[in-house]
C-alpha positions in Angstrom: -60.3 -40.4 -26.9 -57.3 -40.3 -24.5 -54.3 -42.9 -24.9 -55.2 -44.4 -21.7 -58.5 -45.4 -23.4 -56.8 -48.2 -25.4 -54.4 -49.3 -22.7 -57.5 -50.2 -20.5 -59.5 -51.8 -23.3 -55.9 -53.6 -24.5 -55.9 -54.7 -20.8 -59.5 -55.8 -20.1 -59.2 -58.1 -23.4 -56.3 -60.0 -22.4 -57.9 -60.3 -19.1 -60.5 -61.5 -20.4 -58.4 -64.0 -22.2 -57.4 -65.9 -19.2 -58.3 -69.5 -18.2 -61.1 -70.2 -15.5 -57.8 -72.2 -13.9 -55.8 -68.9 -13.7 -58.2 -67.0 -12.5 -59.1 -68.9 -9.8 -55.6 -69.3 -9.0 -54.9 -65.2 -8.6 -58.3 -65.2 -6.8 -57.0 -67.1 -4.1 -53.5 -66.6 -4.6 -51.1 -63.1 -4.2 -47.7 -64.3 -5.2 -48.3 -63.0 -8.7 -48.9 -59.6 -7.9 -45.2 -59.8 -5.9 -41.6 -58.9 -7.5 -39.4 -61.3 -6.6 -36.3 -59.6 -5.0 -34.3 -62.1 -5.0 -33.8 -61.7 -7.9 -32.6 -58.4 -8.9 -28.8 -58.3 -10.1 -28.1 -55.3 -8.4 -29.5 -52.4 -5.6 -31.1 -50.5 -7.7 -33.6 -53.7 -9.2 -33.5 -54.6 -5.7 -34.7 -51.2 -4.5 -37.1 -51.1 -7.5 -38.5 -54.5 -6.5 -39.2 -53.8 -3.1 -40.9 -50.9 -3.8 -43.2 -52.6 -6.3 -44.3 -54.8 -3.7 -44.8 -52.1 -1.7 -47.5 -50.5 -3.9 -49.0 -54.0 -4.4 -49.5 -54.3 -0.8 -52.4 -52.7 -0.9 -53.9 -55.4 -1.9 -53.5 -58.2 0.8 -56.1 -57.0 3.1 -58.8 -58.6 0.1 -56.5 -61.8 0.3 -56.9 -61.9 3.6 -60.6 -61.1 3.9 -61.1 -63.7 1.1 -58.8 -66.0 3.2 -60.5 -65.9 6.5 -63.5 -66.6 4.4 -61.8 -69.7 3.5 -61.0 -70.4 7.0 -64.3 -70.1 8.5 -66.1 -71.9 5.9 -64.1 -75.2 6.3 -64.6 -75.0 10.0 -68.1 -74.6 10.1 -68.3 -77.6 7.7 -65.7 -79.4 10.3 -68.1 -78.3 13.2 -71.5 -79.5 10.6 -70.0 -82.6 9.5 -69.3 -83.5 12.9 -72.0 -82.6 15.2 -74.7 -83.3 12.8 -73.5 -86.2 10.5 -71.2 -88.1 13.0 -68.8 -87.7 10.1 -65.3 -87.5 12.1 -63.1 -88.0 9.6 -64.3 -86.3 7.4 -64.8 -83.6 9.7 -61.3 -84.0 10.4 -60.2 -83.4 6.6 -62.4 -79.8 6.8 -61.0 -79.1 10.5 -57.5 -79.3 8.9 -57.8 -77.3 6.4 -58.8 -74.7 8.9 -56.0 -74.5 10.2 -53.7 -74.4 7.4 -55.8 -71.2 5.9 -55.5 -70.0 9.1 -51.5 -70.3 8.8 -52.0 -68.6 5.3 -53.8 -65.8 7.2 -51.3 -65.1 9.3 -48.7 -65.1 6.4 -50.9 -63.0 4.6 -51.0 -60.5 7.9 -46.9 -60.8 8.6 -46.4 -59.7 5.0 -49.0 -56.8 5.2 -47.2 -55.5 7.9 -43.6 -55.6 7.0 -44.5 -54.4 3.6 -46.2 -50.8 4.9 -43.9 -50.2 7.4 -42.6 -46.4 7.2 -39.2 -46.5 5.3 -36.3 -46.6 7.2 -33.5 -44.1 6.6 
């Protein structure tokens, strides 16, 4: 048995702990994969940081996928609602959170992109 064998299982357990409630929230939400730079004290936590968030990166294009799932799933209940159930404002309510995933898309996209930029020297 190797000494990673452990770690995993130590890990899956605890996972397995977790509310429904947080896991839906890190399901739809990335911010908890993220170091917050701001908050390092000096360069080198900064630096330390930002490459954390640099290896998590890799993991926004799911966010977004799941996202844009989000996205086009309250517009085509928008576009339902309203052509076939003469529901407007209702329709409304799903139109408009459309377009606020669709803002968290882009978001999602801008970081994505700054984050795996070559490093500068």
């Amino acid at each position: 048995m190797t000494q990673q064998q452990p770690q995993q299982r130590a890990q899956a357990e605890q996972a397995a702990e977790l509310p429904f409630r947080t896991l839906l929230y890190r399901f739809i939400f990335f911010d908890w994969l993220f170091a917050d730079v701001g908050r390092a004290r000096n360069a080198i936590e900064r630096h330390a940081a930002f490459q954390h968030n640099r290896r998590m990166s890799k993991y926004l294009p799911v966010y977004l996928r799941r996202w844009s799932f989000l996205t086009a799933f309250d517009f085509a209940l928008g576009f339902v609602l309203e052509r076939a159930m003469q529901a407007t404002l209702l329709s409304a309510w799903f139109f408009t959170w459309s377009c606020i995933t669709a803002t968290g898309m882009v978001v999602i996209a801008v970081a994505w992109l700054f984050l795996n930029q070559p490093p500068q020297s």
